[in-house]
C-alpha positions in Angstrom: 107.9 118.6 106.3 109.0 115.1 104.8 109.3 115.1 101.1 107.1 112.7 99.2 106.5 110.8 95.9 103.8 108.7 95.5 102.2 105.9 92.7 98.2 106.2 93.7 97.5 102.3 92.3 94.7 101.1 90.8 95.3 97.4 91.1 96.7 95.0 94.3 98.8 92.9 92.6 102.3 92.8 95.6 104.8 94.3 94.2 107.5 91.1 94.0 110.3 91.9 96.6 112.9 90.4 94.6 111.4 92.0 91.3 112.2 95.2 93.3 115.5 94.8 94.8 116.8 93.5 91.6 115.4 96.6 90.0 117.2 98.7 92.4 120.9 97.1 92.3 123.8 97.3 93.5 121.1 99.5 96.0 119.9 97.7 98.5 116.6 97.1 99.8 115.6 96.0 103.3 112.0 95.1 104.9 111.0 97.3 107.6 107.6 96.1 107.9 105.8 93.4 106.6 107.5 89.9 105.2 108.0 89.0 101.7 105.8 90.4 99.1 103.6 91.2 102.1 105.8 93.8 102.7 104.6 97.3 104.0 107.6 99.2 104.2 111.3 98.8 103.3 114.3 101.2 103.3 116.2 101.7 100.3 119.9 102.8 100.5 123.0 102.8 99.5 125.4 99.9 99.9 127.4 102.4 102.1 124.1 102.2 104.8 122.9 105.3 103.9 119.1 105.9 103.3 117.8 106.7 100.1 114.3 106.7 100.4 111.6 105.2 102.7 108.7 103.5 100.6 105.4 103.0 102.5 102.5 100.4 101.1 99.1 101.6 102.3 95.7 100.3 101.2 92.5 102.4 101.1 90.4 100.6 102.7 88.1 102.0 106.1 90.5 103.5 108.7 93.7 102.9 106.9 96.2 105.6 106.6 95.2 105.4 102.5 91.8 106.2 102.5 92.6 109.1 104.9 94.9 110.2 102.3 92.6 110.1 100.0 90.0 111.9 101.3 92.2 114.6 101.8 93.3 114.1 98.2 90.0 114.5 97.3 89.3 118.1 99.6 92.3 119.6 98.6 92.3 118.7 94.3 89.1 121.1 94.2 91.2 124.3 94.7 93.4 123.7 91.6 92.9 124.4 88.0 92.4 124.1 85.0 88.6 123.0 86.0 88.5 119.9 83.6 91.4 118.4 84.7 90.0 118.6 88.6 87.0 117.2 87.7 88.7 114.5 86.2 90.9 113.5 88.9 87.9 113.9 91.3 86.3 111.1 89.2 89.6 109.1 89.2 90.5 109.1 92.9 87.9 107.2 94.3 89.1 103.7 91.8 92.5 104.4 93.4 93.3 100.6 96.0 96.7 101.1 97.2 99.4 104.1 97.7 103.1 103.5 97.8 104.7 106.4 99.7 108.6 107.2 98.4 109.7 109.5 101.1 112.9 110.8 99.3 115.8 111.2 102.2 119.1 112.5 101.5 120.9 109.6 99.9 119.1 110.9 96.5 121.2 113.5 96.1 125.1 111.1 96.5 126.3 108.4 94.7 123.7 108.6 91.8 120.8 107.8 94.6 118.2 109.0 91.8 119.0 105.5 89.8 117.6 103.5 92.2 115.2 105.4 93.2 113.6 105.9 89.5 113.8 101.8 89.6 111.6 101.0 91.9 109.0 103.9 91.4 108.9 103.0 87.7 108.6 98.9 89.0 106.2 100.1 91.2 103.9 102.1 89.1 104.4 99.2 86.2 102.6 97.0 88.7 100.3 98.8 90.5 98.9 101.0 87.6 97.3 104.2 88.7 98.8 107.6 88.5 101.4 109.6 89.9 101.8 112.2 92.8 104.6 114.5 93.6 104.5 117.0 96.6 105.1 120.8 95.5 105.2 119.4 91.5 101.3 118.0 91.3 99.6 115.2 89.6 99.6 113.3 86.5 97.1 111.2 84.2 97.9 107.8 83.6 100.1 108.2 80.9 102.8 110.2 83.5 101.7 113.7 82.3 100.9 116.1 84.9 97.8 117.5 84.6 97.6 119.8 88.3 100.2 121.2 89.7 101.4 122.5 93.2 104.5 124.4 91.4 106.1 127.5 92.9 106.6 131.2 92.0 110.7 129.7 91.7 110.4 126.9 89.7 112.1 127.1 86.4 112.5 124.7 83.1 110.7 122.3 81.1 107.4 120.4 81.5 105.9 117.8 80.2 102.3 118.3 80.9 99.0 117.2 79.5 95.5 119.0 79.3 92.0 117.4 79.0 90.0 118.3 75.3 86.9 116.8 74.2 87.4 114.2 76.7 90.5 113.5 75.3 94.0 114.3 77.0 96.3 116.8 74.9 100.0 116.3 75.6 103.3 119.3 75.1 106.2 120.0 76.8 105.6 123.6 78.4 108.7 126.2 80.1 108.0 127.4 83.6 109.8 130.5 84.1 110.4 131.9 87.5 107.3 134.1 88.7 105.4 133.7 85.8 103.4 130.1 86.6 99.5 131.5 86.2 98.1 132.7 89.4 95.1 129.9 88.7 97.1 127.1 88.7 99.0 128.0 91.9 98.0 125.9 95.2 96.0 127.9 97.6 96.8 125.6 100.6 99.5 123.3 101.4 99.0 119.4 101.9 98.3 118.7 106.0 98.4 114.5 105.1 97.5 112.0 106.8 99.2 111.2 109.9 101.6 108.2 108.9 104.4 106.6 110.5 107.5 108.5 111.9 109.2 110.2 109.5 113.4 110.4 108.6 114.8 113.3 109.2 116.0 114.8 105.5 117.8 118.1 104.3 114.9 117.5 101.6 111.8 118.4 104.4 110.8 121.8 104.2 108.6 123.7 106.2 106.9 126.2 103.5 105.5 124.9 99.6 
């Protein structure tokens, strides 16, 4: 499966074009879909040609591809944990206006393709507001933090996560060792998504969480 990132915005202010390609050099950035600031999808890449990332714009409005997504968002967040955090984010989703989709492709990993990349999801969640989504990592609050995860048994290092007191969110640094992340914070179902437009091929899809 396609690898995504995604900014879950708050607000529908465009994201300037120009804002973003200066953001992004000496990456480029090319509209796919849309014109202008109207864009809807663009390819960012290297100056080489090759493809960094695809990044998606979809409202969530009545039979666009971002409500679908976040309905789904909203079936699947029930099965994680801890339970204050999931009622949170069950709260938050519905206030969510636009999604920008970063479908990360293999010119990430050459030519520091993780610059760029960074550049424009920073711009982008900067201007659309929100919070953040990462497939197989989770989501955050609106300060970054992630406050659900999808981690696996595998996953190893530091974390900066955040957890929900009093109403108030509680932030540390936490270390995932391998095959010891807490059976209730595990996933119990991958993500099916929303069908969206044709994918890239990528060494980054994977077919298992």
């Amino acid at each position: 499966m396609p690898y995504y990132i995604r900014v879950l915005g708050t607000g529908l202010t465009p994201i300037p074009l120009e804002q973003l390609r200066e953001s992004v050099h000496p990456a480029l950035l090319e509209i796919e879909e849309g014109a202008g600031d109207a864009w809807s999808q663009v390819v960012l890449k290297h100056e080489s040609g090759q493809e960094i990332a695809i990044i998606e714009r979809n409202l969530v409005s009545p039979g666009e591809l971002g409500d679908e997504e976040i309905k789904e968002f909203l079936d699947e967040v029930a099965h994680y944990r801890p339970a204050p955090a999931v009622a949170w984010r069950q709260a938050y989703l519905p206030s969510v206006k636009v999604i920008f989709a970063f479908q990360l492709l293999d010119g990430t990993d050459v030519n520091d393709g993780w610059t760029p990349l960074h550049a424009a999801h920073r711009l982008t969640w900067k201007v659309a507001g929100g919070i953040l989504q990462a497939d197989r990592e989770g989501f955050t609050n609106e300060e970054g933090y992630t406050i659900l995860w999808q981690f696996g048994d595998t996953v190893s290092g530091t974390w900066n996560v955040s957890v929900l007191i009093n109403r108030h969110w509680t932030s540390c640094p936490v270390f995932l060792a391998r095959n010891k992340i807490p059976k209730t914070t595990r996933t119990v179902k991958p993500y099916s998504r929303a069908t969206r437009r044709p994918s890239r091929s990528s060494s980054r899809s994977s077919s298992a969480n």
